[in-house]
C-alpha positions in Angstrom: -54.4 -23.6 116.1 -51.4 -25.0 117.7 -48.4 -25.1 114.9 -45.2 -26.3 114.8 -42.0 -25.4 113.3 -40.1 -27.8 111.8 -37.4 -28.9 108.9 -36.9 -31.5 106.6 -34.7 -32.7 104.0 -35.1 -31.7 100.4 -34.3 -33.0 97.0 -31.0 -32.5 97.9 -30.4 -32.9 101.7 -30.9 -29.1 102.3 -32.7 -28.4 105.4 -36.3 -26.9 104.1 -38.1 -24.9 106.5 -42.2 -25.9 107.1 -44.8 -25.3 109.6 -47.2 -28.0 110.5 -50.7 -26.5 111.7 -52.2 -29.3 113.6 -56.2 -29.8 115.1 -56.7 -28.9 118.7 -58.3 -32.3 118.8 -57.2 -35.8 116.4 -55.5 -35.1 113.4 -58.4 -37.0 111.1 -56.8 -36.8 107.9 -53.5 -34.7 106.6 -53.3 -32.3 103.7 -49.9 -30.7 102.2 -49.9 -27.4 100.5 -47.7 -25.7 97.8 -47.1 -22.2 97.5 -46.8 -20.0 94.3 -43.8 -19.4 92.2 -41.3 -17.4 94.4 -43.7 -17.2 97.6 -43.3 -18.5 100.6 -45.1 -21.1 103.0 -46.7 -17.7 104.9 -48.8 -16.5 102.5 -51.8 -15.2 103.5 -53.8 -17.7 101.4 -51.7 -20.4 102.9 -52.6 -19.6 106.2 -55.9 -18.8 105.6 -56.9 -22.3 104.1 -54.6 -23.9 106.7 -56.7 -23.0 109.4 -59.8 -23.5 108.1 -58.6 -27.4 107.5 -56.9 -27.1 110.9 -60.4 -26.6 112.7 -61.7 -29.4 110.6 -59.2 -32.0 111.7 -56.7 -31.7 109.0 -53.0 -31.3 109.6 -51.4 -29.2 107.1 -48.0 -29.1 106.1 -47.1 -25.9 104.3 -42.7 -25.1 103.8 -41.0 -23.4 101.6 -39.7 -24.7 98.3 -35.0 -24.7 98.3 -34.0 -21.7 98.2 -37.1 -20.0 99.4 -38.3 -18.5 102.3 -36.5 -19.3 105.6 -35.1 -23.0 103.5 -31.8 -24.0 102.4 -29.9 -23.9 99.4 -29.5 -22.2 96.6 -33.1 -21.1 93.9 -30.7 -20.7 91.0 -29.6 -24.6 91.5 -33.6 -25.6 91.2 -35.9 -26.6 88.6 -39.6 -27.4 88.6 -38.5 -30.8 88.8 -36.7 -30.5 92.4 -39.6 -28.7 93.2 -41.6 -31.8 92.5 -39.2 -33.8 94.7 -39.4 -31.3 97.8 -43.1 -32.3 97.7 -42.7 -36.2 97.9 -39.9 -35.6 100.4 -42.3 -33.8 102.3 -44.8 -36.4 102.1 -42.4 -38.7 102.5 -41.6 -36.4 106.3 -45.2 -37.0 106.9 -45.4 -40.7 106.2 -42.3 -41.0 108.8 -44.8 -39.5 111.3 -48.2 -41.8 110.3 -49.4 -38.9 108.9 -49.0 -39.6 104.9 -51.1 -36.7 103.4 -54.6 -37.5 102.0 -54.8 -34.1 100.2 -52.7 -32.0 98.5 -53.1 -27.8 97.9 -51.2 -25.8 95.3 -51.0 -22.3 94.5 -49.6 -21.0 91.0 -46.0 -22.9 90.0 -47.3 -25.1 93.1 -50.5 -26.1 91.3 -49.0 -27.6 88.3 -46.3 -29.1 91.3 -49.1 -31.1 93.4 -50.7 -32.5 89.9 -46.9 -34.0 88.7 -46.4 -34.8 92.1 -49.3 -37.1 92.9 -47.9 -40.3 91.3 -45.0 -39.9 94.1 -47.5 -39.9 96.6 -49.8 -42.9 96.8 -51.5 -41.9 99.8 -53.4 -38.5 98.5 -56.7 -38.9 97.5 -58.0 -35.6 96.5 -55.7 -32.1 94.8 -56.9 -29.4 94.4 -55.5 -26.1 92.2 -55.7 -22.4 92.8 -54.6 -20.5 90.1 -52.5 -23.0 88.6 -50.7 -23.2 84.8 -51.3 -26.0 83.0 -48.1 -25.6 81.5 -45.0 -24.6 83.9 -43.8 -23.3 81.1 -46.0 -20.4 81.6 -44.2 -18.6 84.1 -41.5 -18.1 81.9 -42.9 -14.5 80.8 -41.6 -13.1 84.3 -38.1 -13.3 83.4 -38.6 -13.4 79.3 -36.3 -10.3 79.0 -33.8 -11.9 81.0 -33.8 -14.8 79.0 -30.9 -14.2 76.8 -28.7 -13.5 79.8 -29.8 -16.7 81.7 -28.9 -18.8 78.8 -25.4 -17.3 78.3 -24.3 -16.5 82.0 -26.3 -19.8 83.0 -28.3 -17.8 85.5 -29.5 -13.7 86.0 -31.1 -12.2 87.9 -34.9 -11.0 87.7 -37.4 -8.9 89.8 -40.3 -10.4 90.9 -42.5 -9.6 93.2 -40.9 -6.2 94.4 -37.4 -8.5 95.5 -34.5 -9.8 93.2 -34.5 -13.9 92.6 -31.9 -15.5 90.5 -33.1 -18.2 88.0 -31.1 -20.6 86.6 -30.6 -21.9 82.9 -31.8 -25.4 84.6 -35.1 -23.9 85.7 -35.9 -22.6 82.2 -35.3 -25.3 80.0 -37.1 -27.5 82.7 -40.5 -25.7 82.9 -40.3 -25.6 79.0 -39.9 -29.4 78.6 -42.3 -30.6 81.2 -44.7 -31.9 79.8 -48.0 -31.6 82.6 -50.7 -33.4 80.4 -50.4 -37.1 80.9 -49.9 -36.3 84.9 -53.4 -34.9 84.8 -54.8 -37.5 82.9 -53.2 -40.2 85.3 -54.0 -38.0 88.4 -56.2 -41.0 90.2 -57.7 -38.8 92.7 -60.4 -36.4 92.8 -59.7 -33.1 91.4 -60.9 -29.2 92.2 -59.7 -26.6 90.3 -60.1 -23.2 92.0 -59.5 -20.3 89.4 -60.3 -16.4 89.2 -61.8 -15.6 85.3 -60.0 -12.2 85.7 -56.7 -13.6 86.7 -54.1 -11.8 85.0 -51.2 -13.6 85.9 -52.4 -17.3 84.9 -55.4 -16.8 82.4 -58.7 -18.8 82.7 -58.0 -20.9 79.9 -55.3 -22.8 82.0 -58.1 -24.2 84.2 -60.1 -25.3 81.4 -57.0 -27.3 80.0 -56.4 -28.9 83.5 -60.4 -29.2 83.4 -60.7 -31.1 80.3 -58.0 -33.3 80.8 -58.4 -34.5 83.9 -60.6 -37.9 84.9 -63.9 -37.9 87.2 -64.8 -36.9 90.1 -63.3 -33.2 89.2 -64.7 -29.7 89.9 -64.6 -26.3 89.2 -65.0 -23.3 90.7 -64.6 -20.0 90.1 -63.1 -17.8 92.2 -64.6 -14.5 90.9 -63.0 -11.6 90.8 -59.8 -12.7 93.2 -56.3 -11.4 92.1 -53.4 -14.7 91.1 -52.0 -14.5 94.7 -55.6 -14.5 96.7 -54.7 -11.3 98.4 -58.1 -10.6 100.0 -59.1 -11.9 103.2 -62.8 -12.9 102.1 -61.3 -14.6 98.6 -58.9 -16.4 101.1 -61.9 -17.3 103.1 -63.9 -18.1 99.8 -61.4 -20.8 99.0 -60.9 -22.3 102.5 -64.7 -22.5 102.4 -65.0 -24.3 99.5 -62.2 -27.0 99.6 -63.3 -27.3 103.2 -66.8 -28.1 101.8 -65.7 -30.3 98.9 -63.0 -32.4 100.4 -65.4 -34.3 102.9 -66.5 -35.9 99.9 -63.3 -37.2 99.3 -61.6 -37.6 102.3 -63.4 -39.7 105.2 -63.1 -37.4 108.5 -64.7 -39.6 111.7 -65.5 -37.0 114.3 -63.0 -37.0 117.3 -65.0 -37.6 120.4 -65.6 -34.5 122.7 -63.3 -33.9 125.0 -64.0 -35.1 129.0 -66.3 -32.5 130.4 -67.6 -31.0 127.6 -70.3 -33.5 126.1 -71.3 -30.8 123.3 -67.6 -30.5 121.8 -66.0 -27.6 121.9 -66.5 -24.1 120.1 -63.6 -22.5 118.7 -63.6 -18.7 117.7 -60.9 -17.5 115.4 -60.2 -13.7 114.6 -60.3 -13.1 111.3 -59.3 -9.5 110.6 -57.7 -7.8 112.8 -59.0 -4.2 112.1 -63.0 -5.1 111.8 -64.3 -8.2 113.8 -64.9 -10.8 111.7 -64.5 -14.1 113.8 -64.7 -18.2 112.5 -66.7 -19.9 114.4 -66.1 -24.5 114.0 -67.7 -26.4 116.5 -66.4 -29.7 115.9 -65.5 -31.0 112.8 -68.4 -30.4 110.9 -70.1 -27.1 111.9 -68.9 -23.3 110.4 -70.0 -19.8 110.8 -68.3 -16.5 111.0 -69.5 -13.5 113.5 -69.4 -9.6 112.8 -70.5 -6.4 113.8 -72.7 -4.0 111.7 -71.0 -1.6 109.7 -72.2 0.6 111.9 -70.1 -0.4 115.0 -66.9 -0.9 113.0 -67.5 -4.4 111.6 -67.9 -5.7 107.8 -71.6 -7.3 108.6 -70.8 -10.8 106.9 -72.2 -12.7 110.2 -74.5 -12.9 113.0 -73.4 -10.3 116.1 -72.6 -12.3 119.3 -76.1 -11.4 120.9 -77.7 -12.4 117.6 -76.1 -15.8 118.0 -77.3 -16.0 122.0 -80.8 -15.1 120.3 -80.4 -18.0 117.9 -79.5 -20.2 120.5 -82.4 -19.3 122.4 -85.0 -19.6 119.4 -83.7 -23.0 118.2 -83.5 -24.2 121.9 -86.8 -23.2 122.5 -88.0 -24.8 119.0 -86.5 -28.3 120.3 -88.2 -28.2 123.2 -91.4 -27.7 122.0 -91.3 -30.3 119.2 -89.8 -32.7 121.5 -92.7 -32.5 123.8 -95.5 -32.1 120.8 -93.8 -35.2 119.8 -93.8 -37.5 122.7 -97.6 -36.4 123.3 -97.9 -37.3 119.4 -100.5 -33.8 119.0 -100.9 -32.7 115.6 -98.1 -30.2 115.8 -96.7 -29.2 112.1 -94.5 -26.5 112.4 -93.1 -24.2 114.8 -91.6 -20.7 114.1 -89.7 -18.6 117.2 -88.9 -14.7 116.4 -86.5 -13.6 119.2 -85.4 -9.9 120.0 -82.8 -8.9 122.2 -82.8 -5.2 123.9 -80.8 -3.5 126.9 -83.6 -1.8 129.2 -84.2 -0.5 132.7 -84.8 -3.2 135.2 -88.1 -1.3 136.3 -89.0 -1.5 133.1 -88.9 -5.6 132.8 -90.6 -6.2 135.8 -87.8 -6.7 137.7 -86.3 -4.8 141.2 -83.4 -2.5 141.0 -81.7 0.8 138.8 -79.6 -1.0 136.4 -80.5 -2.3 133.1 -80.7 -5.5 131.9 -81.2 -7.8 129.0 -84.2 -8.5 127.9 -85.2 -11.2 125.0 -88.5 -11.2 123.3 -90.0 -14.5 122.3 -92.7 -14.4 119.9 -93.9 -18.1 119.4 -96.1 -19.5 116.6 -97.3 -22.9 116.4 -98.9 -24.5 113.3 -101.6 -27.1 113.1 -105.2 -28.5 114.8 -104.0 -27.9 117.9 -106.7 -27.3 120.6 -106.1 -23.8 123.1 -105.1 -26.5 126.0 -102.4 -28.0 123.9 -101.5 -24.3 122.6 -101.1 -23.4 126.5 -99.1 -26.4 127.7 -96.5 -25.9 124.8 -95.9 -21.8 125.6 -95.0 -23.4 129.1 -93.1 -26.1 128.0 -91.1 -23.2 125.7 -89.9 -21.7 129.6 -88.3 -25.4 129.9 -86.1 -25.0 127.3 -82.0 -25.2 129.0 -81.0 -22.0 127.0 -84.2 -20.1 128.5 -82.7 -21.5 132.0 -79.0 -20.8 131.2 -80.3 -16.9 130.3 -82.8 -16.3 133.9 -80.5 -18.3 136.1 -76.6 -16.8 136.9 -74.3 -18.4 134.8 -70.8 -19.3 136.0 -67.7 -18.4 133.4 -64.2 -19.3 133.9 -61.4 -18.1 132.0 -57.8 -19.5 131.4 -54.8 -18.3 129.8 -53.4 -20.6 127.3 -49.7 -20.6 126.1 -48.7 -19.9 122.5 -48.2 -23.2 120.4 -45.4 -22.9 118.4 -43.1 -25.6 118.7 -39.8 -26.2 116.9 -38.9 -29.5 115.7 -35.5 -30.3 113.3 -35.1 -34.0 111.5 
């Protein structure tokens, strides 16, 4: 997805550092995410539900909070409260470019963020939580032992997350006084909340407090057994999936018209993981599947292989066909089934001239209903008509082109 790099000013005129992951086609709506308490904007659940939106037609925003990250100023000098005013600045950035968010993401700390947040931002009209505390007050117990040093020396610093962070006296008594309750019952937009049961960092009973208190339309769903931070790829996945799936609801999306030349839209494949070969598959803005390998050739087996997708495209093709004739003729056709099998085999051996071997699909065909044999013949010929059958006998013609990498830099 092509993404730029860009800055803004925060809270307090420092320069916060964001990437903006845009569509390959119109940006049909515009979404803003928050990271976790002392993360950054390049998480790997960040990126993850980035793209998936990306291929949707969303733009997403994601930066990192002051202090944070590749951002200005100073962490100690921020409270949950700034961090509430980086987000409207961001959406205020947005708004500047007629792209005033629709939907806004947040992780952990960010969670509870987006929810106090939405009054600031008139434009959103869905949020959605992973993970998140329904008081900020909770992520006090990370620095609790530091607590007494914070309040005498005014700030201290703490590990987290493997790397030293200094908090602030500010931050503390602010996450203990704000108050997140009457935000979620004035939220006016539609709520998810995405949470893990077995999260041991923010406990389930946080999302049933955000659950409870919140307005309709809101959701839950569980997230299973993911870790706080949404480490693994397929909970990452899981989660995209899911807002993906929910936010249409919310959040009209007109499909962008296909590009010239290419009256079917355009198929975009993603790599997933790097050491199997788990792909995403979007074709358009509405249409998702992923692609694998068997275990057995190095993959995780979560999709269709690539020849098992030519074989589906070769078994619905052919069903089309056949009911689009059935149903100009108007026979008494009810229901159609196509089994397809693909194999490598000797060129002798399908009929054909020459040493080499070739590919060879199977089509078994059944065709339901008081059909007489002369209709049963014409439709197994009509089946050779189908364009996917003609693509497959006749040479194909594939070009390929390089593209550059999209990652473009832009200050305000």
């Amino acid at each position: 997805m092509p993404t730029e790099r860009i800055t803004f000013a925060g809270h307090d005129g420092s320069q916060l550092a964001a990437r903006l992951d845009l569509p390959d086609g119109p940006v049909l709506a515009t979404a803003l995410f928050a990271h976790c308490f002392t993360c950054s904007k390049d998480i790997p659940a960040a990126r993850r539900i980035s793209a998936r939106l990306a291929a949707m037609g969303f733009a997403v925003l994601r930066f990192d909070f002051t202090g944070l990250g590749h951002s200005e100023g100073e962490f100690a000098n921020t409270t949950f409260t700034t961090n509430v005013q980086d987000l409207i600045a961001a959406a205020q950035y947005l708004a500047g470019r007629g792209m005033a968010p629709d939907l806004l993401i947040g992780h952990s700390l960010g969670g509870a963020a987006v929810l106090r947040a939405r009054a600031g931002i008139p434009s959103v009209k869905a949020v959605v939580t992973i993970g998140a505390p329904a008081d900020p007050g909770h992520v006090a117990h990370h620095f609790e032992s530091a607590r007494g040093q914070i309040e005498q020396d005014g700030s201290a610093e703490v590990l987290l997350g493997g790397r030293p962070i200094r908090i602030g006296r500010d931050f503390v008594r602010d996450i203990s006084e704000s108050a997140l309750i009457p935000a979620i019952e004035y939220l006016k937009a539609a709520l998810l909340i995405l949470h893990a049961p077995r999260d041991e960092t923010v406990g389930i009973d946080n999302a049933s407090t955000i659950f409870l208190a919140a307005k309709h339309p809101k959701s839950f769903v569980t997230l299973d057994d993911a870790d706080h931070l949404i480490t693994r790829p397929r909970d990452a996945d899981y989660a995209a999936d899911v807002i993906a799936a929910w936010v249409s609801r919310y959040v009209p999306l007109s499909p962008p018209a296909p590009p010239p030349g290419a009256p079917e839209g355009v198929v975009r494949v993603t790599e997933v993981d790097p050491n199997g070969f788990l792909q995403d598959i979007q074709s358009g803005p509405n249409h998702h599947a992923v692609a694998d390998e068997p275990v057995s050739y190095g993959g995780t087996d979560r999709g269709m292989s690539p020849y098992g997708f030519v074989s589906a495209g070769l078994g619905a093709c052919t069903s089309m066909t056949i009911r689009m004739y059935a149903r100009r003729k108007q026979w008494p056709l009810t229901g159609i089934t196509v089994d397809v099998c693909h194999d490598k085999v000797h060129a002798q051996d399908a009929g054909l001239a020459g040493d080499g071997k070739v590919d060879q699909f199977r089509r078994k065909i059944r065709l339901d209903g008081p059909l007489d044999e002369a209709q049963r013949a014409r439709l197994l010929e009509i089946a050779d008509k189908c364009p996917v059958h003609r693509t497959l006998e006749n040479s194909a013609h594939i070009t390929t082109e390089l593209l550059p990498a999209q990652d473009r830099v832009v200050t305000v």
